[in-house]
C-alpha positions as CSV (number, residue, x, y, z in Angstrom):
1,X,0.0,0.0,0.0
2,X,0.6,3.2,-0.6
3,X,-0.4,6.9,-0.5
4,X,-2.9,8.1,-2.9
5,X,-1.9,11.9,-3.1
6,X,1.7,13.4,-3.1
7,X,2.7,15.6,-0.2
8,X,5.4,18.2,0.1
9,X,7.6,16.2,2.8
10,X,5.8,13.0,2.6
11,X,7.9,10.1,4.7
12,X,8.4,7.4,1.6
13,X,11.7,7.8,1.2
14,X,12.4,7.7,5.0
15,X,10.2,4.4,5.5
16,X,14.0,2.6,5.7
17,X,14.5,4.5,8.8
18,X,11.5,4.9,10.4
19,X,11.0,1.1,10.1
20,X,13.6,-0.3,12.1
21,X,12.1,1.8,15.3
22,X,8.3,0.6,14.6
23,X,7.5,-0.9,18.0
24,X,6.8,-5.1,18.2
25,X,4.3,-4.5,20.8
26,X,1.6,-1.6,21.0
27,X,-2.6,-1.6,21.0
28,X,-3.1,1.7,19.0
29,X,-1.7,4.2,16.0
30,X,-2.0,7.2,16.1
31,X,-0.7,9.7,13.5
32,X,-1.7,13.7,14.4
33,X,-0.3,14.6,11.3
34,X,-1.5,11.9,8.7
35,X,-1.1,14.0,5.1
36,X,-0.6,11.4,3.0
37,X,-0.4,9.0,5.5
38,X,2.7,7.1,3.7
39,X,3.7,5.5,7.4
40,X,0.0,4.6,8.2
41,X,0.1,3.0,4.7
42,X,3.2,1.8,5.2
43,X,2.2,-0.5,8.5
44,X,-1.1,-1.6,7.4
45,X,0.2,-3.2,4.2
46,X,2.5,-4.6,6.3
47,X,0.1,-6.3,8.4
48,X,1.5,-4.5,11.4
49,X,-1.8,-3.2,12.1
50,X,-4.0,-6.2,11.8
51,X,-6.9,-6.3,14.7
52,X,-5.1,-3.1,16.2
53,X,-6.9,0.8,16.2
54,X,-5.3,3.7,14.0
55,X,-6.1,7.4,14.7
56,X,-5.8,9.5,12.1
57,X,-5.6,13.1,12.6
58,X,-5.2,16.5,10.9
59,X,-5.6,19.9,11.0
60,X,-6.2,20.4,7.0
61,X,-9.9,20.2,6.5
62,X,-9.4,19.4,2.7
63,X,-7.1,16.7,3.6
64,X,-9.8,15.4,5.8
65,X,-12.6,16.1,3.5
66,X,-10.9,13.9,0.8
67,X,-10.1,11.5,2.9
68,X,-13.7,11.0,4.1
69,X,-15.0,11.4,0.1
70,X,-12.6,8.4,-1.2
71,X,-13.7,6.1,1.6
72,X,-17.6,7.0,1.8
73,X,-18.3,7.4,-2.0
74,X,-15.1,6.1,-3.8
75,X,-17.1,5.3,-7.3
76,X,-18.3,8.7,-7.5
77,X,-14.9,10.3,-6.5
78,X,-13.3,7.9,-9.7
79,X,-15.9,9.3,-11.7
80,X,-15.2,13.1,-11.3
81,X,-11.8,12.1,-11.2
82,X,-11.8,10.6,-14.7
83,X,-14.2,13.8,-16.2
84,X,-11.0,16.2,-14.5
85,X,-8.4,13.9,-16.2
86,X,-9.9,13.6,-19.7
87,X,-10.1,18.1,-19.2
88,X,-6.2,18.0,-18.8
89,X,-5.8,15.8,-21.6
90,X,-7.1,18.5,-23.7
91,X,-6.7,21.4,-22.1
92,X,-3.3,21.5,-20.3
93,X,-2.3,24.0,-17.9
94,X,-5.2,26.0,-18.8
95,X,-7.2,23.5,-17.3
96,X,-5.2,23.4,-14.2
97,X,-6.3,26.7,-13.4
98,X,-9.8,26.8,-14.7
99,X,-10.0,24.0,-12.1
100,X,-8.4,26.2,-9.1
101,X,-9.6,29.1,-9.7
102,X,-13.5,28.7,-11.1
103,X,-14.4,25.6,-9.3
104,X,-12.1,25.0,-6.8
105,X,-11.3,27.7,-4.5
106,X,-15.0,28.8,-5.1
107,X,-16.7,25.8,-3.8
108,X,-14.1,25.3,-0.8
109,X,-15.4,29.3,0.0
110,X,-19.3,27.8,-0.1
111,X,-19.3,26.6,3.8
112,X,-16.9,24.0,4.4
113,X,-19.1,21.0,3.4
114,X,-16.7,18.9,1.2
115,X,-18.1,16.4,-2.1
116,X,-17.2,14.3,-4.5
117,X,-16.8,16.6,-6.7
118,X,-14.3,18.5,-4.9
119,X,-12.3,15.7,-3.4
120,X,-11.6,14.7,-7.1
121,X,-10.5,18.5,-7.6
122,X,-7.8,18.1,-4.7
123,X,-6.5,14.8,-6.5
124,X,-6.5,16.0,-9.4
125,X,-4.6,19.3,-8.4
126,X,-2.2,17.2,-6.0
127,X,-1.4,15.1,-8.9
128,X,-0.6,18.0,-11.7
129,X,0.3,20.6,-9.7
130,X,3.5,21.8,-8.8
131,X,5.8,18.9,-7.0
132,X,2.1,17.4,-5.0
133,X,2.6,20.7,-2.8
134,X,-0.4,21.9,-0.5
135,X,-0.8,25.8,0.4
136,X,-2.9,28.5,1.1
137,X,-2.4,32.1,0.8
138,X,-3.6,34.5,3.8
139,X,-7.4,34.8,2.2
140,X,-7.1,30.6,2.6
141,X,-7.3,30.3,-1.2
142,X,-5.4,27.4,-2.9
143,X,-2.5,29.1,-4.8
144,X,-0.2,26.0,-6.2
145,X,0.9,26.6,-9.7
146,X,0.6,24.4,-12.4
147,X,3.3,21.5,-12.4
148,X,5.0,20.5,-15.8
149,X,4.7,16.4,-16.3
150,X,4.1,15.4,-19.6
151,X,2.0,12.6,-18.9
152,X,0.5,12.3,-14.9
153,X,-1.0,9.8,-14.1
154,X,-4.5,11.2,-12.6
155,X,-6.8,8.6,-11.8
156,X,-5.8,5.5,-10.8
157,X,-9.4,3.9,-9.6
158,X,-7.8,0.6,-8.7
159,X,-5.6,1.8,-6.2
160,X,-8.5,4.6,-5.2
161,X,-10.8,1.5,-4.3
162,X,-7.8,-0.4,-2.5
163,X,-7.3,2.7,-0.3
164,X,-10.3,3.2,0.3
165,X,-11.0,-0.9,1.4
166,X,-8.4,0.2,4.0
167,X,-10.1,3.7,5.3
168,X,-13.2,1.4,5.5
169,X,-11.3,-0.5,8.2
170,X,-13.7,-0.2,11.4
171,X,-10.2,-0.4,13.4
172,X,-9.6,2.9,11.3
173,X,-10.8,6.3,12.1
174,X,-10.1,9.7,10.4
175,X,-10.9,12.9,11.6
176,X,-10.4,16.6,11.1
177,X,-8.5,18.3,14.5
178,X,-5.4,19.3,15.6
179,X,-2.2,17.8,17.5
180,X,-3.4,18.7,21.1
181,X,-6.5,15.8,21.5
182,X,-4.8,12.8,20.2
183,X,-1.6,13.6,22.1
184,X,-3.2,14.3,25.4
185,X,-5.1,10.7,25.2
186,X,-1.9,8.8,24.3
187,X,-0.2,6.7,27.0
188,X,1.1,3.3,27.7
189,X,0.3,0.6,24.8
190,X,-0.1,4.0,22.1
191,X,2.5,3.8,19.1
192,X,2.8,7.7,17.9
193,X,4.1,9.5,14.9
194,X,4.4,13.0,14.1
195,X,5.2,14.8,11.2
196,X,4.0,18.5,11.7
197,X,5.0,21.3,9.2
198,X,8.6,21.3,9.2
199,X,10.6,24.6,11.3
200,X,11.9,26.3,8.1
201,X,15.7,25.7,7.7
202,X,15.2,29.9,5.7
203,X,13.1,32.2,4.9
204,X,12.9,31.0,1.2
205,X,12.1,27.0,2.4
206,X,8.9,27.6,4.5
207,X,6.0,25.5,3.4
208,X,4.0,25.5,6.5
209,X,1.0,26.8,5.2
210,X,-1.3,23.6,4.6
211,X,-4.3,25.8,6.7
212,X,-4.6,29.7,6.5
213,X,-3.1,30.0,9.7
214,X,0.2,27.6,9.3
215,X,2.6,26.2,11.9
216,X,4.3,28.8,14.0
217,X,7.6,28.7,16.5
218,X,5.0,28.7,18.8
219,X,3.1,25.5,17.4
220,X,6.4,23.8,17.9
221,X,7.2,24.4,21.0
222,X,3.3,23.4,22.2
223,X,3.8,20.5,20.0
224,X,7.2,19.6,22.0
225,X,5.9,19.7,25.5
226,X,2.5,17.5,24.4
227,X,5.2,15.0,23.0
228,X,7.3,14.9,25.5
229,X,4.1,14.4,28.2
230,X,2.8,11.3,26.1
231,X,6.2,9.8,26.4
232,X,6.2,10.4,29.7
233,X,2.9,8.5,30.1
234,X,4.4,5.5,27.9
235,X,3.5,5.9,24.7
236,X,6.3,5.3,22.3
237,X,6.8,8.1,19.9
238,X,9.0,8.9,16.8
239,X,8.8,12.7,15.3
240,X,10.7,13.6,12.2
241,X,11.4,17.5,11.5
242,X,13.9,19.8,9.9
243,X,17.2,20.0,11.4
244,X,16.4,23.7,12.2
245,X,18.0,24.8,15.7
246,X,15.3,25.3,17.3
247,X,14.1,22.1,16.5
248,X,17.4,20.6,17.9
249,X,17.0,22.7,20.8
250,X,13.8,21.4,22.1
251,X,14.2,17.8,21.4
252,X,18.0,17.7,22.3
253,X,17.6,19.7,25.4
254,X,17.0,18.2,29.1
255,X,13.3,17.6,29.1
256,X,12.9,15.6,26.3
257,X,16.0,13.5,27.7
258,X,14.7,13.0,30.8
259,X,11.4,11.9,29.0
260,X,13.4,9.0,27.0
261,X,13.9,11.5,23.6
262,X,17.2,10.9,21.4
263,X,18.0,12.7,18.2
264,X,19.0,11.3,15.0
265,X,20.1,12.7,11.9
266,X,18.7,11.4,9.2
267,X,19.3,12.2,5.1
268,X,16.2,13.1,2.6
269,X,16.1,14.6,-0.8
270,X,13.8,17.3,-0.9
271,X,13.1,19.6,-4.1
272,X,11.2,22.5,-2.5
273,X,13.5,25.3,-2.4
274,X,13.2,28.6,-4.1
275,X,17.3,28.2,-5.0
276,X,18.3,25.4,-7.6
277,X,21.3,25.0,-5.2
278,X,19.3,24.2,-1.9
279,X,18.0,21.2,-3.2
280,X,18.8,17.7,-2.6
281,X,19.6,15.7,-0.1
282,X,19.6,17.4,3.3
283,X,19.5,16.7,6.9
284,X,16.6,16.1,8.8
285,X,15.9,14.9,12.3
286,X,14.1,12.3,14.1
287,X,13.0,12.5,17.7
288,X,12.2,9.1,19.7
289,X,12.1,6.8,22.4
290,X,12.2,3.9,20.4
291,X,15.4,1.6,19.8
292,X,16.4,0.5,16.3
293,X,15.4,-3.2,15.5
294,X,17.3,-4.2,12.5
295,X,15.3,-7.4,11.9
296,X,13.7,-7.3,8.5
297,X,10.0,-6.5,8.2
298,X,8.0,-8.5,6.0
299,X,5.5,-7.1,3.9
300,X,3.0,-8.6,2.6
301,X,0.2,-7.7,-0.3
302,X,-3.0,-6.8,1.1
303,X,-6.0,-8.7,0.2
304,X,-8.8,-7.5,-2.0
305,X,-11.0,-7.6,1.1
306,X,-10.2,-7.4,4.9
307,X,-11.3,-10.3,6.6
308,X,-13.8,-9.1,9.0
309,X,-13.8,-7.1,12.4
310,X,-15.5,-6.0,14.6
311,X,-17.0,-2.7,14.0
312,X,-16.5,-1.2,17.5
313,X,-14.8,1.8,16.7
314,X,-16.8,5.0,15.6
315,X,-16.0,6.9,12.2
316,X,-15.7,10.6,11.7
């Protein structure tokens, strides 16, 4: 399995070292920052998280909204999908923005309630726009330009109605909020991971805006102390960020040791940077409790169908 819409900073490429530190033992996932939930993914096709609860969470009501869209009415999101893909075909770039900018941005202004028809606009923006990036401007209007692939690949219904067999999970809940709710219920037997908006290494590399309001200093540092608190009450936790020093600072510092927190460099390519020179590989930084198992993890295809479960857990 894997995720159905590109993110700026999605965790694919890092799976080889965020695997070794998935726990053997835990009752419950929980991911406050799911985007394109490439680690969620990444554990239930690997079987990780058979018979066990996953909570997704985030703070982007699109996100959310297509989310909820693919699993609840997957053959009409396929079908919009399709109409937006056979548009690009002929109409390009032009397209692109006749998309954002009459039907998109319009409909998200119309009172929140999401559809169909716009959670195939989102995939269908994420997939041609520029490098699957997600931001808002201050009036909270979509303002991605157009990307420049010569053939994307927009609809893919198969893997649409495999995602969506997992998001019907009962085990499986997603839900619009932010950090604060999940983290404060997470303890002993909870298996966390965080990726927020990254601390911006410069001016020029700061992509934080995927709501109006984006991810401040001061959403990191609250984000930091409600980490630290759930590792405190057990949970075992791995958070990957820039290597900014303020992000060093709170997760290197005294508290975060004394809660069980190392740092751990880590390498990833990125290609957002306003300077051709900037991008590439580059440092980044994981925070966690959790020791490295270097045993192999098996992964295995997922079945067309689930075998059943009990439905016991509520959906958003």
């Amino acid at each position: 399995m894997h995720p159905f819409l590109k993110w700026v900073g999605g965790k694919r490429q890092l799976l080889h070292e965020l695997r070794p530190r998935y726990p053997q033992k835990f009752r419950r996932y929980i991911e406050p920052f799911v985007g394109s939930g490439a680690v969620f993914f990444d554990l239930y096709g690997s079987g990780i998280l058979d018979g066990r609860d996953a909570w997704l969470v985030d703070d982007n009501p699109d996100l959310i909204g297509c989310y909820q869209m693919v699993r609840n009415q997957t053959e009409a999101v396929i079908a919009e999908l399709e109409t937006l893909a056979a548009g690009h075909r002929a109409g390009g770039e032009a397209h692109y923005y006749q998309v954002r900018d009459g039907r998109f941005n319009p409909s998200r202004s119309d009172g929140g309630v999401y559809t169909p028809e716009l959670a195939a606009m989102l995939i269908y923006l994420n997939r041609t726009g520029f490098n699957g990036l997600f931001r808002l401007n201050r009036r909270g209007e979509f303002n991605v330009p157009a990307g420049r692939y010569a053939n994307p690949r927009i609809c893919d219904a198969e893997h649409l109605r495999a995602v969506a067999t997992v998001l019907r999970d009962p085990h499986v809940v997603v839900e619009r909020g932010s950090f604060e709710r999940p983290l404060a219920a997470a303890g002993t037997g909870d298996f966390i991971y965080c990726d927020p908006p990254y601390a911006p290494l410069s001016r020029t590399a700061s992509f934080a805006n995927y709501t109006a309001r984006g991810f401040s200093a001061d959403d990191q540092t609250r984000l930091q102390q409600a980490v630290i608190a759930a590792a405190r009450r057990g949970a075992c936790v791995i958070l990957s960020n820039s290597s900014a020093p303020e992000i060093r600072r709170l997760y290197a510092g005294a508290e975060a040791r004394d809660a069980g927190l190392i740092v751990l460099p880590v390498m990833a390519r990125r290609a957002i940077n306003s300077s051709p020179g900037q991008r590439g590989p580059i440092a980044e930084l994981l925070a966690t409790n959790m020791r490295a198992n270097r045993g192999k993890l098996a992964v295995r295809m997922l079945p067309a169908i689930p075998r059943a479960r009990t439905p016991e857990r509520r959906r958003a």
